[in-house]
N, C-alpha and C positions, 0 to 999 in steps of 0.2 A: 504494500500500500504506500502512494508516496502522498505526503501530505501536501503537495499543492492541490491534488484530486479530493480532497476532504473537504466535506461544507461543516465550518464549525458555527457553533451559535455565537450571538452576540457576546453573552457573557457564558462561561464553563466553569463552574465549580470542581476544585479538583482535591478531591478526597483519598485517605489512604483506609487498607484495610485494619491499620492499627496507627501509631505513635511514630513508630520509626520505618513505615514501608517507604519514605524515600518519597514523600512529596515535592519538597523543598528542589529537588536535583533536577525529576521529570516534570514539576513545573517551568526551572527554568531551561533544559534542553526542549520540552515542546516550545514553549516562546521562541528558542533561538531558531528551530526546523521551521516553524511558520511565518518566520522573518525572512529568515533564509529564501524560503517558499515566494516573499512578495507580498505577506500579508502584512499588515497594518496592526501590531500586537502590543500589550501592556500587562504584567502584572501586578497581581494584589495582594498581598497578605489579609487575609480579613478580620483579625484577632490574634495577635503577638504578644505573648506570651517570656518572662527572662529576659525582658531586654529594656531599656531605661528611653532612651531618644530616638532609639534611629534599630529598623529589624534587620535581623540579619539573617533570616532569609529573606529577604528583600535583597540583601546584599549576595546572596546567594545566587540567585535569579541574573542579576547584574552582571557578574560574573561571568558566569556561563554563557550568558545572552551578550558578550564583550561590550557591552553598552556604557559602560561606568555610569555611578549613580546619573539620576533622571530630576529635573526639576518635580517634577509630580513626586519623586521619592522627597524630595526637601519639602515641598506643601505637604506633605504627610496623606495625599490621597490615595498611596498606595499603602498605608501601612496605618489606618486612622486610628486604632486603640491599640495601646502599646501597654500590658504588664510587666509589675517585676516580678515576679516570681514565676519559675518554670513548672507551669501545673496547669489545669484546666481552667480555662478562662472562668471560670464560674469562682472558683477557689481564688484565681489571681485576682478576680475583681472585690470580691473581700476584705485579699488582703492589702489590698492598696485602696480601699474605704470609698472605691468611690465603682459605681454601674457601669456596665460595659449598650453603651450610647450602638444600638443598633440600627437606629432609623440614620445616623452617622458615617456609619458604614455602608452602608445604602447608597446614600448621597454620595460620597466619595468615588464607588464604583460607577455612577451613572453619571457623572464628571469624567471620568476617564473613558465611559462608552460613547462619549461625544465628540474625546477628541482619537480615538482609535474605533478600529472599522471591530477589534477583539479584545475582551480584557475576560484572563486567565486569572481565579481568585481561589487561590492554597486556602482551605481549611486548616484547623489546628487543633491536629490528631483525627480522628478518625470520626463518622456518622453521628456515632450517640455521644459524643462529647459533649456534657452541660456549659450552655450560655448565661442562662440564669434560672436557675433549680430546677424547674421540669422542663425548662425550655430547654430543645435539643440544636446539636448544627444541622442534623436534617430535619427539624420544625423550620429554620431560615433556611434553609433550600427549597425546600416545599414551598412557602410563602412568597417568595420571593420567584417563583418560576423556573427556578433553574434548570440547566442538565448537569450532570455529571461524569469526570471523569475519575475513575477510580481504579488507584495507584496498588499495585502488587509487586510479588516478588517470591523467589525461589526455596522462603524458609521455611523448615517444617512447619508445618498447620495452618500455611499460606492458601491451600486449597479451603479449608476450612470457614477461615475467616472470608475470604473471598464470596464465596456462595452466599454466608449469612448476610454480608453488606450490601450483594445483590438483592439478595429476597427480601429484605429491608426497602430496597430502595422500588423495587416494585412494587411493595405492599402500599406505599403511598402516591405510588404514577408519576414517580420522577424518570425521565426520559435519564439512558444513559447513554453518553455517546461513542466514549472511548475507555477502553478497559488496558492502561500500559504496563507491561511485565519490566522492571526494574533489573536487571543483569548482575548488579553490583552484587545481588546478594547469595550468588552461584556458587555455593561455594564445597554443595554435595551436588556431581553431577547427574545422579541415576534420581534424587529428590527433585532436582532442580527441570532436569528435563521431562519427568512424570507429569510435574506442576504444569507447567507451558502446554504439553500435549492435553492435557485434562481439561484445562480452563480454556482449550480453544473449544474445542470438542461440545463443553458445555455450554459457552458462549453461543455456536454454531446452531445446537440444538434449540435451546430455549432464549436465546436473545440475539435472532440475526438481520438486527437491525446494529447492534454495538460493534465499534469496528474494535481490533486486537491489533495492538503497537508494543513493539518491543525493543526498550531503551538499551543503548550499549552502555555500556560502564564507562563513564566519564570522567574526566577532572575538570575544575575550575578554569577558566579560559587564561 
């Protein structure tokens, strides 16, 4: 599949199967591929978590995407609530005394869909992460219209987690558009190539309308 043949949405929500399935990397290698491609692209943090002024995966993205920071990363539109403490934005908004402002984030995102034709917005951590007690990330995915793409990889109980984040995200008729296998994390090959062949397979079966992209192992630009 080459991604200039891909129709993506205006905005993509891009979620992982857990904390550490490598958001941060495959957000910003798809931005860099759809730049590349000739699209018009911007990332988002949408709740940043450990980090004081300025995210870093934001800087992440930056990176990878050879872009060096972005005036919109200085107006803070790509990164508009920033926690200290590294933990679920529900807990970090706690302990920094003050609500995590999501009609804010909102705003932010549709600033930057005006002035790019794609804005690409990382989640932080996986589906059911709390935003503010029962409110979930996929209650503001849901609400907000989004699709999804969601981020995998090669490690034990990555099939697992995969499926249930899928059947999740059907149980509420959130469109998914792209499901990327992460490479990086390859690191048993008879686990890692079972996982890939499986999750296409079931992909193919029950969701083939979701396209399957498979990140190489990268480094920072």
């Amino acid at each position: 599949m080459v991604i200039s043949d891909i129709s993506f949405p205006k905005k993509l929500f891009i979620s992982g199967i857990d904390t550490d399935a490598g958001k941060s990397y495959a957000t910003g290698w798809l931005a860099r591929s759809m730049t590349d491609a000739g699209k018009s692209v911007i990332t988002q943090k949408f709740v940043q978590t450990g980090n004081y002024d300025f995210s870093e995966d934001i800087e992440v993205h930056r990176e990878i995407m050879g872009t060096g920071i972005l005036k919109e990363d200085y107006e803070h539109l790509t990164a508009p609530e920033i926690f200290s403490y590294p933990c679920s934005p529900d807990l970090a908004a706690k302990i920094d005394n003050r609500e995590i402002d999501l009609e804010k984030i909102t705003k932010a995102a549709d600033t930057l869909a005006s002035k790019y034709d794609h804005v690409l917005i990382e989640g932080a951590g996986g589906l059911m992460v709390p935003l503010k007690g029962n409110y979930l990330t996929i209650d503001y995915i849901t609400e907000n219209k989004l699709s999804v793409c969601l981020v995998t990889n090669g490690n034990l109980g990555s099939i697992n987690h995969t499926l249930l984040a899928l059947d999740a995200l059907k149980s509420r008729n959130i469109p998914v558009s792209l499901v990327i296998y992460n490479t990086y994390f390859d690191r048993d090959a008879k686990i890692s190539a079972d996982t890939k062949e499986y999750l296409q397979k079931w992909l193919k079966t029950y969701y083939p309308e979701t396209l399957y992209l498979e990140m190489p192992t990268i480094k920072k630009a």
